[in-house]
C-alpha positions, 0 to 999 in steps of 0.5 A: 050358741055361736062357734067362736073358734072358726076364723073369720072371713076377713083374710087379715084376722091374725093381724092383731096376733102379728101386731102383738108379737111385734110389741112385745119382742124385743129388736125387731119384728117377731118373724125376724126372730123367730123365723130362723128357729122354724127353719131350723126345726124345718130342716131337722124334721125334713132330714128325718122320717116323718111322724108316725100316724095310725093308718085311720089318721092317715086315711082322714089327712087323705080325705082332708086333702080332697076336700081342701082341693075340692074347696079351693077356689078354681083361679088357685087349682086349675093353674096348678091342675094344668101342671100336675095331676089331681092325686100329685096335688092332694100328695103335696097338701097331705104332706104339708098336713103331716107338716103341721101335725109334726110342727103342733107336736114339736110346739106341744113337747117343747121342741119349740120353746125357744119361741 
């Protein structure tokens, strides 16, 4: 059984989900209407305390941090570990991780249904 859901390695897979938004949205490109909504709702998210994550939610993003670090190709970490430290980076992909987890839920509650 193959496993559909893991993108392929083509870096250009969500074209087609580009092109499709842009045909059925009315006047303009689809990031041009719904780019404002996102920074929007970025702003809000970034004036306020992030979500709340059980301790072991917590603990996983951390170790999904290191390994993303550890999986990143050198020519995009050794530039930035030249200028930051290894922990100062995981940080910043954990909280662009808390992003994405409070950006699913707003999308799963309904906060971004104007998309």
């Amino acid at each position: 059984m193959s496993d559909q859901s893991s993108p392929p390695e083509d870096p250009h897979w969500l074209d087609e989900f580009e092109e499709l938004a842009n045909r059925e949205l009315k006047d303009g490109s689809s990031c041009e209407q719904v780019h404002p909504i996102v920074e929007r709702w970025f702003e809000k998210l970034m004036q306020g305390d992030p979500p709340n994550s059980r301790d072991s939610v917590q603990q996983a993003m951390a170790c999904l941090a290191t390994e993303i670090i550890y999986n990143t190709p050198e020519e995009i970490t050794e530039p930035l570990l030249e200028k930051i430290g290894e922990d100062e980076l995981a940080v910043f992909i954990e909280h662009v991780l808390l992003i994405g987890r409070a950006f699913e839920k707003a999308l799963d509650n309904g906060e971004l249904d104007d998309l």
